[in-house]
C-alpha positions, 0 to 999 in steps of 0.5 A: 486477517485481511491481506492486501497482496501485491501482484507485481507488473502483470508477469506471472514471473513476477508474483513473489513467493510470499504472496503465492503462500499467503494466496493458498492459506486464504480461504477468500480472495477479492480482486479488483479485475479479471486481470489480477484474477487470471494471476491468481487462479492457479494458487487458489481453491476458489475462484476470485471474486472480481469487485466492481470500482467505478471510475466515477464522480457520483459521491453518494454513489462511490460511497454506496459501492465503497460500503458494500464492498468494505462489508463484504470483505469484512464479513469474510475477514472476520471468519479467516484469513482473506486476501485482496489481490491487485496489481503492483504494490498494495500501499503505491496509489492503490486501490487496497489502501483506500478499501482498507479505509472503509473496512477499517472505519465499519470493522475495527477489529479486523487486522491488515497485512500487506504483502508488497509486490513488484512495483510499477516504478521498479518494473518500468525501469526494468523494461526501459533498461534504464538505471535510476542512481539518485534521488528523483519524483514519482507523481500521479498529478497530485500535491507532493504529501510523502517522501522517503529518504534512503542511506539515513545516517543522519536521520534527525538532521533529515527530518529537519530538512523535510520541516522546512518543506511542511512534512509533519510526521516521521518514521525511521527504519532500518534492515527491514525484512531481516531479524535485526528490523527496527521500525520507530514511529515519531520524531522524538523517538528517532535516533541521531545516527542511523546506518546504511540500510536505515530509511526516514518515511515522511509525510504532510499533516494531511493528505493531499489526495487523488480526485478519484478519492478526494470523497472519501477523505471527507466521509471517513477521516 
């Protein structure tokens, strides 16, 4: 099993209780930098080992690191339980989404879990000390591919609003996390009436990726 374990905004604090006992079960934890390392290090028996992601635009040569890496993370997921830990939220402009890519595409067998963490977009409302009371954009520069519409009580009239603006794929949730979850991927599938604690997750058909891994949606997709 690979854990993708998000680390929240940097507060020691701030590390979920989850993420504490999945970090202790794992016999190997990969991070990205010494500053997830040092967030780490007294929850684990061994130290993290800190991976190198090169901010840079040599295609051959990100697919060369992005390789060895996936590899290395592969070989020790096929023996137990691995984690790799970062800062903020495993799937919100994460590096882990796009390792999980790679490993997935040389290890298939291998299964993912996320662990979600405490993300930038909450935490700096907290540190702003503002509130955020209705809908608004998160943007990294790149083209608009996902949407999430919370309260979904009319979750098909929902998805119709999101067709007419190019989104293409649909899952419904409702009380995640809790022992009546309910998770239905695929429009036809989705019910008409939906509660309070229900969400509508929509994406574009393809991704419009960031220029840092726009490479890697022409090598592994």
């Amino acid at each position: 099993m690979l854990y993708g374990i998000g680390l929240g905004p940097g507060d020691p604090e701030l590390l979920t209780v989850k993420a504490v006992r999945i970090l202790k079960s794992c016999g190997k934890v990969f991070v990205p930098g010494e500053m997830a390392a040092d967030l780490i290090r007294p929850y684990v028996t061994e130290d993290p080992e800190i991976m190198d992601f090169p901010m840079i635009r040599d295609k051959e040569e990100l697919n060369r690191i992005w390789t060895e890496n996936a590899e290395k993370v592969a070989e020790y997921a096929r023996k137990g339980d691995v984690a790799f830990c970062l800062i903020g939220d495993p799937n919100f402009f994460s590096t882990f989404t796009h390792l999980k890519k790679v490993v997935s595409k040389i290890a298939p067998d291998i299964e993912f879990e996320t662990i979600p963490g405490i993300s930038s977009i909450t935490s700096c409302a907290a540190r702003m000390n503002v509130a955020v009371e209705s809908s608004f954009e998160v943007h990294d520069g790149s083209e608009i591919g996902y949407a999430i519409h919370l309260k979904a009580r009319k979750p098909q009239e929902i998805i119709r609003r999101f067709e007419e603006k190019g989104f293409k794929e649909f899952i419904f949730a409702e009380r995640l996390f809790s022992d009546r979850e309910v998770i239905i991927r695929g429009k036809e599938n989705i019910p008409e009436e939906g509660n309070y604690f229900s969400i509508v997750f929509a994406q574009k058909w393809r991704m419009q990726v960031s220029e840092r891994f726009r490479w890697m949606q022409d090598s592994y997709e």
